[in-house]
C-alpha positions as CSV (number, residue, x, y, z in Angstrom):
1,X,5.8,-55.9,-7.4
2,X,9.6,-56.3,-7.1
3,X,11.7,-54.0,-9.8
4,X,15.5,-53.6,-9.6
5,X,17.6,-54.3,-6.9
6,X,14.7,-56.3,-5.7
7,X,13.0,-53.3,-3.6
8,X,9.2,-54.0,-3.2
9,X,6.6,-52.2,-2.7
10,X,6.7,-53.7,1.1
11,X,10.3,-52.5,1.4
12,X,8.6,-48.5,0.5
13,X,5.8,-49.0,3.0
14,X,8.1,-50.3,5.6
15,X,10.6,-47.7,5.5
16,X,8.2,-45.0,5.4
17,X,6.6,-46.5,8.6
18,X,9.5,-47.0,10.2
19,X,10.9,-43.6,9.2
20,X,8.0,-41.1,8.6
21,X,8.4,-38.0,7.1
22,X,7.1,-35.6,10.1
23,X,8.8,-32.7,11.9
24,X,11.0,-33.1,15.1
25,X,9.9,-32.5,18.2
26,X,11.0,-28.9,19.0
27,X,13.6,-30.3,21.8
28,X,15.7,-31.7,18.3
29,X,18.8,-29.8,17.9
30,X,20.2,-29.2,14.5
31,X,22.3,-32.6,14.2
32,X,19.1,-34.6,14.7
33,X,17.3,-32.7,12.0
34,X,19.8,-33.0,9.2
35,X,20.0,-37.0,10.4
36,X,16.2,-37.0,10.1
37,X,17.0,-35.4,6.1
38,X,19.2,-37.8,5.5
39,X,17.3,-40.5,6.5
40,X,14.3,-39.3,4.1
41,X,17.1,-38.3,1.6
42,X,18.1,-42.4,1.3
43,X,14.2,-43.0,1.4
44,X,13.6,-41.2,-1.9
45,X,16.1,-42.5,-4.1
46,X,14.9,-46.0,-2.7
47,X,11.4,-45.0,-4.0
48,X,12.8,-43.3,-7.4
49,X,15.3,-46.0,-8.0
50,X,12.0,-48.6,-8.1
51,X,10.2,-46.0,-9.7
52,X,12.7,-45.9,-12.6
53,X,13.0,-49.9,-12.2
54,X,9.6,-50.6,-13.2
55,X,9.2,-47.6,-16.5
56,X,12.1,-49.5,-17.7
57,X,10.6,-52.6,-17.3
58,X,7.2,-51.4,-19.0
59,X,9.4,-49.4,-21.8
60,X,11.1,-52.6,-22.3
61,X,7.9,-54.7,-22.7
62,X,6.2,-52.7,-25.0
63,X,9.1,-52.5,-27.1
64,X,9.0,-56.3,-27.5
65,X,5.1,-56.1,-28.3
């Protein structure tokens, strides 16, 4: 399912395999741990941004029913 901005379900599953959400290795200094927030940062308001893309689409349908 595609909502707004045409993110995908695909697009989610990619980025979160690309980018998982795990800890750093314990060599990671604190630069590379506030770039590894900032990557999941971008990452959640991709996956609340569809989120809100497809409530609005299912408000607006069953406001037309």
């Amino acid at each position: 399912m595609v909502g707004a901005y045409n993110i995908s379900e695909e697009l989610i599953a990619w980025l979160e395999k690309t980018f998982p959400n795990i800890l750093p290795q314990k060599n990671c200094d604190i630069e590379d741990v506030r770039f590894l927030q900032g990557q999941q940062a971008v990452i959640n308001v991709i996956k609340a941004t569809y989120k809100e893309s497809l409530d609005d689409v299912y408000d607006a349908t069953s406001r037309i029913s």
